[in-house]
GUVOTOR-45091 format. One record per residue (C-alpha): residue in one letter; x, y, z. Coordinates in steps of 0.5 Angstrom, whole numbers, plus 500, padded with zeros to 3 digits. Layout:
N
AXYZ;...
# end
This chain:
105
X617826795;X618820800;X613820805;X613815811;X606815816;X608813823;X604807826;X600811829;X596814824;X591810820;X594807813;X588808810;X590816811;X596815805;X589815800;X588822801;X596824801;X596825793;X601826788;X608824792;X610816795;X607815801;X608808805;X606806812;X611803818;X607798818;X609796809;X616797812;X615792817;X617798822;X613797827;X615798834;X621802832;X623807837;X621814834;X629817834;X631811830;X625810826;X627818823;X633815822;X632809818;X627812814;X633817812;X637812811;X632809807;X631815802;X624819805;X623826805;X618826810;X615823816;X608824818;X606823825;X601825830;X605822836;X608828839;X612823844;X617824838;X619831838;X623829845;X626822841;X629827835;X636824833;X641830832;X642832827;X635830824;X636827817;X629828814;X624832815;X618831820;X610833819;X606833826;X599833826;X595836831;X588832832;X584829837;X585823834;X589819829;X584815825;X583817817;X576820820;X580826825;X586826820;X582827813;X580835815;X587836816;X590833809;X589841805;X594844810;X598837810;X600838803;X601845803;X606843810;X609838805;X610842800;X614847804;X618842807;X625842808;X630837811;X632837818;X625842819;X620840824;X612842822;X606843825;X599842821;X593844826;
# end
């Protein structure tokens, strides 16, 4: 699976998200991208999944939502916070289906 991690989530989180591609914005050279056409970039762009814990993204949502997107729920966006999280975000993103939005808390 394709995965891309927003601007807001540490890139060093990507380490702990083991056995799929994983890239950040900031790889993609992405930053600054409004969140509704940053999903459909990376759609346009073959990923599966966008991981985010920005919840500002849900109302930026393009219609139809081309991809699947992954909301992590945590306090903060560092690797520190997000790594207690990483068992059910891989079970989140197995599970994923295009176009389905996803809670991981």
């Amino acid at each position: 699976m394709k995965i891309l991690l927003d601007e807001c989530i540490d890139v060093r989180f990507q380490n702990h998200i083991t056995g799929h591609q994983v890239f950040s914005v900031a790889y993609m050279s992405w930053k600054g991208i409004s969140n509704g056409q940053l999903l459909s970039l990376a759609a346009d762009n073959g990923f599966d999944v966008m991981v985010t814990v920005d919840k500002g993204t849900l109302h930026q949502l393009p219609s139809p939502l081309a991809i699947a997107l992954v909301v992590l729920r945590a306090k903060r966006s560092s690797q520190r916070a997000l790594a207690p999280l990483v068992p059910k975000l891989l079970v989140a993103l197995k599970n994923s289906q295009p176009r389905s939005v996803s809670y991981v808390d």
